[in-house]
C-alpha positions as CSV (number, residue, x, y, z in Angstrom):
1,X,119.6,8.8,152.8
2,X,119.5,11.8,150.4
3,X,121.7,12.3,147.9
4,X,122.3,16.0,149.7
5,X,123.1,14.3,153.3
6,X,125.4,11.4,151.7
7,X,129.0,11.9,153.1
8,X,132.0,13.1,151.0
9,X,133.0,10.3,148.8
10,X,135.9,8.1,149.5
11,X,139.1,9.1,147.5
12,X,140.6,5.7,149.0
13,X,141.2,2.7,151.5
14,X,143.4,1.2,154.4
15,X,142.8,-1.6,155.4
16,X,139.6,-1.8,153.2
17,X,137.8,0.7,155.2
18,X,137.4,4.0,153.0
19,X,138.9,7.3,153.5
20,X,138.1,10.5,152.1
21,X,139.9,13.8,151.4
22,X,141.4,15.1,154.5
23,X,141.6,12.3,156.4
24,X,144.5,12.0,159.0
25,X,144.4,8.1,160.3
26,X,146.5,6.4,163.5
27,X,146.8,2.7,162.0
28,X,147.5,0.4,165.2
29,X,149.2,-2.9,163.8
30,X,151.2,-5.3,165.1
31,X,154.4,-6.6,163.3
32,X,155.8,-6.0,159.8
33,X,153.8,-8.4,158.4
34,X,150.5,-7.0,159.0
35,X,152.4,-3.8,158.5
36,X,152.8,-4.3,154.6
37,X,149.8,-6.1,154.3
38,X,147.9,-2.4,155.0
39,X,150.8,-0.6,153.2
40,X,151.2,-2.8,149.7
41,X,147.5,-1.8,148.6
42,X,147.1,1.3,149.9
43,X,149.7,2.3,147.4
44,X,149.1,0.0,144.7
45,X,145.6,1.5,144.3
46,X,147.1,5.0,144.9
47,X,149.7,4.2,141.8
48,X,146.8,2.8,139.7
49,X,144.6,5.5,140.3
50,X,147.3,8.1,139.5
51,X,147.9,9.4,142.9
52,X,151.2,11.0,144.4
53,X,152.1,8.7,147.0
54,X,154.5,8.9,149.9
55,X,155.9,6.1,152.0
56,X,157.9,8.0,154.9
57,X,159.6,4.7,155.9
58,X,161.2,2.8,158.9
59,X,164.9,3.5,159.2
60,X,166.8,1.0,156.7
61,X,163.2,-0.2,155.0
62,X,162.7,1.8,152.2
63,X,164.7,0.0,149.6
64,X,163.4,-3.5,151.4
65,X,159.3,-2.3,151.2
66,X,160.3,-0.5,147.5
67,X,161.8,-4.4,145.7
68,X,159.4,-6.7,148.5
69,X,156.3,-4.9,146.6
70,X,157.9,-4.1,143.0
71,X,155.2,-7.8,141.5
72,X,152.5,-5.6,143.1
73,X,153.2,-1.9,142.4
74,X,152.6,-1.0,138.4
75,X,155.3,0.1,137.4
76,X,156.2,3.8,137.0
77,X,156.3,3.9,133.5
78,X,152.7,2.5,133.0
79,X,151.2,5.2,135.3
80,X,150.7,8.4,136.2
81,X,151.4,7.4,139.6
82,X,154.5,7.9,141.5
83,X,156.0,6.1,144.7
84,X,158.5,8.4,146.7
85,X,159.9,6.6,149.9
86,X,161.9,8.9,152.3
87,X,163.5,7.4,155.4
88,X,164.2,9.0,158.6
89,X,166.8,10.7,158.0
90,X,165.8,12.3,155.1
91,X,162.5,13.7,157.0
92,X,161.9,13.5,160.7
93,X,165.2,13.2,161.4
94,X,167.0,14.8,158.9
95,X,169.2,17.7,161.3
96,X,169.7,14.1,163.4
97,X,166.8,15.0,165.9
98,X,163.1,15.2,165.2
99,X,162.0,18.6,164.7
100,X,158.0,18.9,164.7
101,X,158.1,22.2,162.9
102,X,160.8,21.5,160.5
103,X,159.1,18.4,159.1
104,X,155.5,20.2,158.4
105,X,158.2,22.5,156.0
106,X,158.8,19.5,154.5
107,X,155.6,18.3,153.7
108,X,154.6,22.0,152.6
109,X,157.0,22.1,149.7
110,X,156.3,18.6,149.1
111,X,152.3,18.9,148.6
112,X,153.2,22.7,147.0
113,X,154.1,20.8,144.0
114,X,150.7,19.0,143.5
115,X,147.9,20.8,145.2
116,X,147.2,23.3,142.3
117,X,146.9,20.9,139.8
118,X,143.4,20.0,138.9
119,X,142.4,16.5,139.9
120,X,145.7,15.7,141.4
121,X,145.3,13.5,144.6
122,X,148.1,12.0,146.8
123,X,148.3,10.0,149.6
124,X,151.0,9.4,152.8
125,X,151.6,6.5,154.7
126,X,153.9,7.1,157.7
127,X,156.1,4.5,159.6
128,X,156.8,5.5,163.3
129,X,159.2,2.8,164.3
130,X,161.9,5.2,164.3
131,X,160.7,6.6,167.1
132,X,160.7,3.7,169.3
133,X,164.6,4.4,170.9
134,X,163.3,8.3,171.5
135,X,160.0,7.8,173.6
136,X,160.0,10.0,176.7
137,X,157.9,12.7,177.8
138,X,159.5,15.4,176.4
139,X,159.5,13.7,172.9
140,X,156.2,12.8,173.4
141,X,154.8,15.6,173.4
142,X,156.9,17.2,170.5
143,X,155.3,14.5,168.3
144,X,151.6,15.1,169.9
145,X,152.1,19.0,168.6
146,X,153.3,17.8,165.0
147,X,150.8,15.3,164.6
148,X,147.9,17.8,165.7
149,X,149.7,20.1,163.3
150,X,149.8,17.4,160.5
151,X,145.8,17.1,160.8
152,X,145.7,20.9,159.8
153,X,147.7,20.3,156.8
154,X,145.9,16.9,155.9
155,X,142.9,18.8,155.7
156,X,144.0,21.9,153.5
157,X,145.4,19.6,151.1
158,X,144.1,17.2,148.1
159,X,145.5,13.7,149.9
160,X,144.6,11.4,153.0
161,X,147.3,10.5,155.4
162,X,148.1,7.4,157.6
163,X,150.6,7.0,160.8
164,X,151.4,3.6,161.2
165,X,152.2,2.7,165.2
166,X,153.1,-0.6,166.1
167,X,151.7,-1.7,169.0
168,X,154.9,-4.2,169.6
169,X,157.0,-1.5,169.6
170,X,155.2,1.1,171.4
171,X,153.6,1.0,174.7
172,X,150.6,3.1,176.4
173,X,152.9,5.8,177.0
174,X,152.7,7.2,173.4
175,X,150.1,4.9,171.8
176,X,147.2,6.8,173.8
177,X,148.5,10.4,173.4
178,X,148.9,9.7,169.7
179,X,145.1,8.0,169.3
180,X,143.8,11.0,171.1
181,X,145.8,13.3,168.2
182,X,143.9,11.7,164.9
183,X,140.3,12.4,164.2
184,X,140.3,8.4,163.0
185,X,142.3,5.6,164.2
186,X,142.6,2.1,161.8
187,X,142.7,-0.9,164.4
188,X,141.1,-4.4,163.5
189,X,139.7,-3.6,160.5
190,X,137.8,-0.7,161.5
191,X,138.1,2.8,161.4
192,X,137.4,4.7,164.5
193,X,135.7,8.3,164.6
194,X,138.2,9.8,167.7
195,X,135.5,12.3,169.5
196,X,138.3,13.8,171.5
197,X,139.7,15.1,168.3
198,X,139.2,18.7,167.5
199,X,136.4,19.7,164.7
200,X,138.5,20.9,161.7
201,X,139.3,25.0,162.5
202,X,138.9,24.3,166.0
203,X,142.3,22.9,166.0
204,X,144.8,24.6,168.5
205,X,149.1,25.5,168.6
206,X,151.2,27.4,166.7
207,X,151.5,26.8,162.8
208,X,154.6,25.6,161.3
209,X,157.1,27.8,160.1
210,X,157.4,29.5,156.5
């Protein structure tokens, strides 16, 4: 292949298959262990490298994944890199109910602070377990708008993004909704171009607010 038809290069890695800038990725896994096993170096490479990275985490996780991986993470005072680790209630559900719109604010301010520096990158793993107890269709389709929303900001922004579903939590119901919202989806060990996905500026629904 020439040089001029090679592919954008790959800024990093889930599951060790490469992502590049922009990417928006539905990781299907099954069970916490394989969970963390995806997770641990996805950031650990993001730290070393000197990426932002942020772990929106299961409900009553985030200190458990922050001191489970602290032998594997550098630390933060021999990198540039920085792990932030949110739970649900301080982002998708931090008025008590998910609010699509209200959570792309969230992630606006939070990738304000990094996108004009030069040569900054940062990366975002999501866990969807909280979801589990919400799942009907209403919900559904709030999270189908956010997500398709999410893909917009993923690509205006220096960073790659993953949603982690578990598939022994979630059933059909939402699993096939939300693999038809990512342009890629993570299962196996292989990344998965989603052809139903719309081609970047193609995308439709309203913006977030702000």
């Amino acid at each position: 292949m020439d040089r001029e038809e090679a592919g954008p290069a790959a800024v990093a890695s889930v599951g060790g298959v490469p992502l590049t800038a922009g990417d928006h990725v539905c990781a299907l896994y099954r069970g916490h262990a394989e969970r963390d096993q995806l997770l641990s170096p996805f950031f650990a490479d993001g730290l070393r490298d000197g990426h932002i990275c942020l772990l929106l985490a299961a409900r009553n996780d985030g200190g458990a994944f922050s001191d489970a991986q602290a032998a594997e993470l550098p630390s933060a005072d021999g990198t540039p890199g920085h792990l932030q680790i949110k739970e649900p209630q301080e982002s998708y559900l931090l008025n008590g109910t998910f609010d699509g719109d209200g959570m792309l604010d969230l992630l606006h301010t939070w990738s304000a602070g990094f996108r004009h520096e030069a040569g900054r990158f940062a990366r975002l793993a999501a866990d969807m377990s909280w979801a589990g107890p919400l799942v009907q269709p209403a919900f559904i389709q709030e999270v189908l708008r956010y997500e398709t929303k999410a893909t917009r900001w993923l690509r205006s922004n220096p960073l790659v993004g993953v949603c982690m579903y578990d598939l022994e939590l979630f059933s059909g119901d939402l699993i096939v909704p939300m693999v038809k919202a990512h342009p890629k989806v993570w299962f196996g060990g292989r990344v998965v171009e989603n052809p139903y996905c719309p081609a970047p500026g193609t995308e439709s629904g309203p913006t977030a607010r702000g």
